[in-house]
N, C-alpha and C positions, 0 to 999 in steps of 0.2 A: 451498548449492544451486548446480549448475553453472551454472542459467538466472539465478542473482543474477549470478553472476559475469561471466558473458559481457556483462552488462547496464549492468554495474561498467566493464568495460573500452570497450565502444562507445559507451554515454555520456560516458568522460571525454574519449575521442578525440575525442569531436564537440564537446565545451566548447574543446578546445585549438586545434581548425581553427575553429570558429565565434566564438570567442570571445565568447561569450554567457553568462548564467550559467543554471543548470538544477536543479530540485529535481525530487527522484523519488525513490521508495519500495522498500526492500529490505530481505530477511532476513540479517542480519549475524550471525559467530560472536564472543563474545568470546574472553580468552586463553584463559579456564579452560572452553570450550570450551560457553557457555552460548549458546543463540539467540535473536535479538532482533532486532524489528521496529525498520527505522532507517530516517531520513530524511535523505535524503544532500542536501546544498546544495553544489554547485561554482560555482567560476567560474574563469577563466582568467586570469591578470594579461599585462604582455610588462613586464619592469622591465630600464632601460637601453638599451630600442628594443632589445635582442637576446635577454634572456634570458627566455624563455617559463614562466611559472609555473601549475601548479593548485590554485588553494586549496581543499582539501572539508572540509565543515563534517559528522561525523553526529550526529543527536541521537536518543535513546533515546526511540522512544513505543509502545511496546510497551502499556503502561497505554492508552491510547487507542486503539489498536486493538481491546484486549481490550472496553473501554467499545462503542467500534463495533460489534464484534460482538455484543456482549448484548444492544444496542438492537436492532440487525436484526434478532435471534432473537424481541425482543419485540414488533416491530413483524409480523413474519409470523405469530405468536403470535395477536396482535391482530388482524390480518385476516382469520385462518381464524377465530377466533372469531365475527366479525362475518360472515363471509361465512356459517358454519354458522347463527347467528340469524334472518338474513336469509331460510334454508332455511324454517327454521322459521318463520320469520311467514306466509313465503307455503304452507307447507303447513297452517299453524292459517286461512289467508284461504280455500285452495281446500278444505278439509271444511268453513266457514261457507259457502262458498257450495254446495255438494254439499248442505248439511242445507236450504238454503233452498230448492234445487229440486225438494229430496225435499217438503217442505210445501205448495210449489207445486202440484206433482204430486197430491198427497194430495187438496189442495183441489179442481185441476181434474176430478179423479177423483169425489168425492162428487158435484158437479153433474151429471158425466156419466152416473154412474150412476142417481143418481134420475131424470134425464129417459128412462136406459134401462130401467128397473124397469114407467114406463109405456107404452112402444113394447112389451117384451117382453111384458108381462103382458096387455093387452088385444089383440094380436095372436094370442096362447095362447087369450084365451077366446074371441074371436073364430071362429079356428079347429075350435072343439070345439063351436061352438053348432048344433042343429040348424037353427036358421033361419037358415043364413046359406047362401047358394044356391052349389054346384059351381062355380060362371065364377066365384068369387072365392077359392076357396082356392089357384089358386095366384101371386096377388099378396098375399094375408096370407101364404104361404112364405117370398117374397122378404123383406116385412118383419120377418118374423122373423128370417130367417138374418142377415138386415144388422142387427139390435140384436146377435145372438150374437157376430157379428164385432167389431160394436164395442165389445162388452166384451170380448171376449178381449184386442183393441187394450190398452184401459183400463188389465186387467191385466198384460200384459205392460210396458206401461211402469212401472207400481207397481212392477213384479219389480226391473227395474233400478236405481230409485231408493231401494228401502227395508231395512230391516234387519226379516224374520219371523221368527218363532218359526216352529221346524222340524214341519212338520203332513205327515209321511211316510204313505205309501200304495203301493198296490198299483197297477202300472200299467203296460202296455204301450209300449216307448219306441219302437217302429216307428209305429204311432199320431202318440207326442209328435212326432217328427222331423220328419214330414210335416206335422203344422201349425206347429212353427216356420217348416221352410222358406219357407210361405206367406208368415208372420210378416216375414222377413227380404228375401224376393224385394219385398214392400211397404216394407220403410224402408233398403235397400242403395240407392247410385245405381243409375241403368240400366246404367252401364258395367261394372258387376261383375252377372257370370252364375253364377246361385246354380243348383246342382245337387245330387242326394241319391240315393247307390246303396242300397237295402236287400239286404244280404245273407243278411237272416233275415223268416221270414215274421209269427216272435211272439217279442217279446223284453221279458221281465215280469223289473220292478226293481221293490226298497221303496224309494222316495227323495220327497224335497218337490219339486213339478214346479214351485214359482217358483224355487227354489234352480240347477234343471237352467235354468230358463229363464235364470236371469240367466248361468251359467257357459256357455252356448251364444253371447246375446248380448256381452258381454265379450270373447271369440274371434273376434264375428264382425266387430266393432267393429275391433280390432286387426288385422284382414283387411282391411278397407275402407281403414285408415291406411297399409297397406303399399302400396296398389295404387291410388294418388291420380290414375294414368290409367286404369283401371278392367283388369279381369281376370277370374279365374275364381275364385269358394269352390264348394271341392267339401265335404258331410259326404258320411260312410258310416259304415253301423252293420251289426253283424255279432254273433251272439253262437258262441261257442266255450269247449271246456273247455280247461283250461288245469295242463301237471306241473308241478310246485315248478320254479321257475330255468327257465322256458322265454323267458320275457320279460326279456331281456339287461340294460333299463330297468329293470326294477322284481322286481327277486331277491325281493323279502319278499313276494310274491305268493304265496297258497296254492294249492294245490291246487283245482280246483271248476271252476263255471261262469261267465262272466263276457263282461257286456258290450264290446265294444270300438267306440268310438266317436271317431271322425276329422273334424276340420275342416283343411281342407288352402285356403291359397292361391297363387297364381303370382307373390306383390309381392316385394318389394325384400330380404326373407330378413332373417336377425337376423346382426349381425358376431357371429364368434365367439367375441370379447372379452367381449360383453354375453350371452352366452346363459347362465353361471351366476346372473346375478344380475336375470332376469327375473322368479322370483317373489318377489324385495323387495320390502315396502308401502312405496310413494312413490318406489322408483327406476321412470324413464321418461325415455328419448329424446328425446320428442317437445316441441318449442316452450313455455315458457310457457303454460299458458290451454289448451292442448290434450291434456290428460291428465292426472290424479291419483297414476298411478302405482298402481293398486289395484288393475285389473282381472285380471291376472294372477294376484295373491296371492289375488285371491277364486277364482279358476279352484283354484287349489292348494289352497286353503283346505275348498271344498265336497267333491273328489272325498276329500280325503283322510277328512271326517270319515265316508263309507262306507266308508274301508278299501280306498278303491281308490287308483288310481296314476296320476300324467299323464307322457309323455315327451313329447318335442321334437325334430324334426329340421328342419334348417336352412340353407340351402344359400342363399349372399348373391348377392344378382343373381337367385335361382331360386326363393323362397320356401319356405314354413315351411308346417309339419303337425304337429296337436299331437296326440297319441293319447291317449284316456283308456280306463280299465278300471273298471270298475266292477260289483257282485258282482250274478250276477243273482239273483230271489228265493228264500229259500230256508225253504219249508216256509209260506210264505202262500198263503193262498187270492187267486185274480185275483178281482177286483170281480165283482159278479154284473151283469149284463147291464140297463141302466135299463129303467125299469119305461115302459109307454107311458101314458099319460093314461084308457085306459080303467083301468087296476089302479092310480093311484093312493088310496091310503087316505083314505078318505071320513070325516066326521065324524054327529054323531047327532044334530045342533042342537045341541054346547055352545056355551055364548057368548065370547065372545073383546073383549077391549078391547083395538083396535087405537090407537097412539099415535103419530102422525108427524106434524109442522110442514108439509110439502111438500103442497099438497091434490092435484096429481096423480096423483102413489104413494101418498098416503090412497084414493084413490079405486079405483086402480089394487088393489093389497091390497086391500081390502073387498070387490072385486069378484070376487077371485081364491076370497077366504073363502068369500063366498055359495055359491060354483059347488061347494066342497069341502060345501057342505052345514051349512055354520058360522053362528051368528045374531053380528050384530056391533056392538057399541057402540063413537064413535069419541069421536077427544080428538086436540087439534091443539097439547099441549104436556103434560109432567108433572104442575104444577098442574089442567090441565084434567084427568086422567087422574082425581087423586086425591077429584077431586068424584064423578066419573060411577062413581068402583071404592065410593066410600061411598054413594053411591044404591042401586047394582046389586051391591052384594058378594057379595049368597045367591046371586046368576045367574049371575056372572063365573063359567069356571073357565083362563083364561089369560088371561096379558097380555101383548099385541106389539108392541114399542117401539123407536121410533128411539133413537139413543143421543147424537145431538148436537142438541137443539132450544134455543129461546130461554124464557125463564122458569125452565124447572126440565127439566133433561135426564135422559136416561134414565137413569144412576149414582143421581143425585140421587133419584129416582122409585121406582127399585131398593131402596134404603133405607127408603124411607118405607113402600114394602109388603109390604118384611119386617118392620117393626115390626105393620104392621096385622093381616096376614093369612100368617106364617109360611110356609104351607104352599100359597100360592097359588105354580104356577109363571112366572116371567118369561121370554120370549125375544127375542134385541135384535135390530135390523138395522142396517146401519150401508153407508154409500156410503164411510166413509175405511177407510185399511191400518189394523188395529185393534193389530198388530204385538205389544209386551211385555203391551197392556193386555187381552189376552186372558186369561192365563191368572188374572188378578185377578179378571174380573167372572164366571169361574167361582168362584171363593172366593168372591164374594161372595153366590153362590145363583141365578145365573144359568144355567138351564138349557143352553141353547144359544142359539148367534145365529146371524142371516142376513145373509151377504153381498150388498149389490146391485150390479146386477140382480136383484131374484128372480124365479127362474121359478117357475112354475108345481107342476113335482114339488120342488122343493128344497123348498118351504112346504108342501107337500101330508104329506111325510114326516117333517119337526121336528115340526108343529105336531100331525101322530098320534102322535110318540113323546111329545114333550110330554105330550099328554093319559092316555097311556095310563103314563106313569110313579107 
């Protein structure tokens, strides 16, 4: 190698003016013209005060070098090993800690709910009673609307933190938009200005509206991170039809009609380096502690199981706008229009064995039953259920039951009166995400169940189909 050589010659020069000795490292050819890692040792002698000598020693360590390098290869081997591990413990630490404030949630969720079961419900009958005087209905408005809000809150956080069994519907997403916004303009800072164009006056999807909520909030999440000194998210929804390859993004797009829904921010944009690999589960930018790395793969994840398509545009320094598409309905019928409290389906005095631990939403429900025209026997756990359903069994013809109490919960409860009484129907309610364990406690003879809050028509209409199945 030239650069041995020149190195060969200016190091000996410098041993023979310095006369010092000098060990140093180079690639040597032998005769037969083989290459070898050598370690060259000089030194200088002066023998007879006149005659200047170099002695160079080289030794072959070609073997050691080779040794050096194996190690090195194992030792970065071993690093990235351990640095990859390290990945992973802290992604196995942050989905325990994700499961754990999904439980959190769960749990804060059930107490909210039952405390808002009896705001909502006695607020409802409140409102519908003849004796309750004009100068008061519209401060039971008020309190109504603020339980509705606060469950909507409830469930919007639930969206974010849990994994649901997909319970798709028919439903207007001009509607949805307009209450997320609300949703968002309440938990965004002040410094970011939430705005919403509708381009369409009715724009009817099949989709699960926690699935959309949580794909809404996850974008808008990632909006707020981009714009740490606050800015502008803008959505806008528009619906349009759409020819094969109009959409530059998303070529496998059919033919038809189809949602087009935009969240655009003004923050800090995506470098162009990372914008292929933003919907990997677990890649993120963002600090330690400050991300999971999900939220976009869930964004990718939901639009895609409709069959629709999300793009990205991205401009660093200028912000990001994610488009999604999504297929509007086709060949469902739109929900029929809620019914008002005067045409909810009344009852003809069957009996109903009501079963809940919480004596406020016992009371609350009982009270809701009575108004539907229901006789009501009650029971403040499963065991108590199972006395009062063998006293009264020729009377009973439903039972409605919490699903997490102390003693013997409603599972528990469920079992013991399909052994008793087959044909009796059960209906559950429940304040937690009921999430995989829905589609079980239909297998296991479970009619239907009630989410809480319940209002007032949501009961009015299980508890007639109930009866009338």
């Amino acid at each position: 190698d030239r650069g041995d050589q020149d190195r060969f010659y200016l190091d000996s020069r410098q041993m023979l003016k310095s006369k010092t000795p000098h060990t140093y490292q180079l690639k040597m050819v032998t005769q037969e013209g083989a290459v070898f890692d050598a370690r060259i040792q000089g030194e200088a002698r002066d023998y007879n005060n006149h005659t200047l000598c170099l002695r160079i020693g080289v030794v072959d360590i070609s073997a050691q070098v080779q040794t050096a390098a194996a190690l090195k290869e194992s030792n970065a081997q071993l690093e990235q090993t351990l640095a990859e591990l390290k990945d992973t413990q802290q992604r196995i630490v942050q989905q325990e800690r994700l499961a754990a404030v999904g439980q959190l949630a769960a749990g804060i969720a059930h107490d909210f709910n039952n405390i808002l079961t009896s705001i909502i419900g006695f607020s409802t009958l409140l409102k519908s009673s003849p004796e309750m005087p004009p100068k008061f209905q519209t401060e039971l408005t008020f309190i109504f609307d603020a339980g509705q809000r606060a469950a909507r809150l409830v469930q919007q956080i639930l969206d974010f933190s849990r994994k649901t069994i997909r319970q798709p519907e028919t439903f207007d997403l001009v509607d949805f938009i307009t209450e997320a916004v609300r949703f968002l303009r309440y938990t965004l800072p002040e410094t970011i200005q939430v705005s919403h164009v509708l381009n369409s006056d009715r724009c009817m999807i099949y989709a699960d509206r926690n699935q959309l909520h949580q794909l809404l909030t996850n974008l808008a999440i990632n909006a707020r991170d981009a714009m740490p000194s606050g800015g502008t998210l803008k959505i806008a929804l528009s619906c349009t039809t759409l020819q094969p390859g109009s959409v530059a993004a998303c070529p496998e797009l059919p033919a038809g009609k189809w949602a087009i829904l935009s969240v655009a921010d003004t923050g800090t944009g995506i470098p162009p380096g990372i914008l292929p690999r933003i919907y990997e589960p677990f890649f993120t930018t963002k600090p330690a502690g400050q991300g999971a790395g999900l939220g976009l793969s869930q964004v990718y994840g939901i639009v895609k199981q409709y069959g629709g398509c999300v793009d990205v545009a991205s401009k660093w320094g200028r912000g990001t706008t994610f488009t999604i598409y999504l297929p509007l309905q086709q060949g469902r019928e739109a929900p029929p229009e809620p019914l008002t409290a005067a045409e909810y389906p009344l009852g003809t005095g069957e009996f109903i064995l009501l079963v809940e631990d919480d004596a406020a939403v016992r009371q609350a429900c009982r009270a809701m039953l009575k108004q539907l025209n229901y006789q009501v026997f009650t029971a403040i756990n499963g065991q108590d259920a199972l006395t009062v359903f063998l006293k009264h069994r020729a009377e009973i013809s439903l039972v409605l039951t919490d699903i997490v109490m102390p003693v013997m919960d409603g599972p528990a409860l469920l079992k013991e009166l399909k052994i008793l009484a087959p044909e009796v129907n059960v209906v559950m309610m429940t304040g937690y995400p009921l999430m995989e364990k829905t589609s079980k406690f239909l297998e296991d003879g479970v009619f239907d169940w009630l989410h809480k809050p319940i209002s007032f028509g949501q009961l009015a209409q299980v508890i007639h189909r109930a009866l009338k199945s």
